[in-house]
C-alpha positions in Angstrom: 0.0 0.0 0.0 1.0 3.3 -1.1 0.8 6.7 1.4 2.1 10.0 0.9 5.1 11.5 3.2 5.5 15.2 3.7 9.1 16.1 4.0 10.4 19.5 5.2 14.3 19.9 3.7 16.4 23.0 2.6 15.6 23.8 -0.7 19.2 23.5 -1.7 19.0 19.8 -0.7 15.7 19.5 -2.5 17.2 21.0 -5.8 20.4 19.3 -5.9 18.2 15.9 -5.3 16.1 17.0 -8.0 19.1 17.6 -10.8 20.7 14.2 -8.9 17.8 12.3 -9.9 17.1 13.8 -13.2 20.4 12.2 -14.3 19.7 9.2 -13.0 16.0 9.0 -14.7 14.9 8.0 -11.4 12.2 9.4 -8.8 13.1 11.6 -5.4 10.3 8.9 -4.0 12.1 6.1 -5.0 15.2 7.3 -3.8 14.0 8.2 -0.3 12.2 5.0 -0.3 15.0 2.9 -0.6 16.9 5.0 1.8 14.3 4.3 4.1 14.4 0.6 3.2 18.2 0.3 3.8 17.7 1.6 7.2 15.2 -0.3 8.3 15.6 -4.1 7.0 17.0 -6.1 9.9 17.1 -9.6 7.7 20.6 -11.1 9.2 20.5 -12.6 5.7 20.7 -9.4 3.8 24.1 -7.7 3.4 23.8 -3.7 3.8 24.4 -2.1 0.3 25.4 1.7 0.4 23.5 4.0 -1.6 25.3 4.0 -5.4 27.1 7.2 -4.9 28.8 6.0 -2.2 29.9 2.8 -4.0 31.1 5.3 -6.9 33.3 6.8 -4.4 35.0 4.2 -2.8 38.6 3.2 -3.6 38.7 7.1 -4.9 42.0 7.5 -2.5 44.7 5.3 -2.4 46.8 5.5 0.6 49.9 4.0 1.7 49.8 1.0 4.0 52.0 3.0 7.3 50.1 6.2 6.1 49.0 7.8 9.6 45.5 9.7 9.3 45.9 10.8 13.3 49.0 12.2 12.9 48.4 13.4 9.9 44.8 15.3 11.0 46.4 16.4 14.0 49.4 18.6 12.0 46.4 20.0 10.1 44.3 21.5 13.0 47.8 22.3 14.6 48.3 24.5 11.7 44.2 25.9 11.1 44.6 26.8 15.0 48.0 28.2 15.5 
């Protein structure tokens, strides 16, 4: 069964959505509805997918095996605050 939703966003979410899903030639209600449904499924037999965008992004940066992030952050905010 089908129901309507009434969301309440920024509109700058709401228009980049709309041009996200333009390219995709897919709906803002399908979108949000599979959102929904990969928050709420608790099926152990279901693996957790991320969203397609998030899939596209991984593997983006390649780092080296000893690379140390903490270090590494903590030089940058040493910096931004000095």
């Amino acid at each position: 069964m089908e129901a309507k939703l009434t969301l309440k966003l920024n509109s700058n979410s709401i228009q980049r959505a709309k041009e996200y899903v333009s390219k995709k030639k897919t709906s803002l209600s399908s979108i949000v509805e599979n959102f929904f449904d990969s928050l709420t499924i608790n099926n152990e037999s279901e693996k957790f997918s991320y969203s397609p965008l998030v899939n596209e992004l991984s593997g983006i940066i390649h780092l080296d095996e000893n690379y140390d992030y903490k270090s590494d952050y903590a030089s940058y905010l040493d910096k931004k605050y000095e």
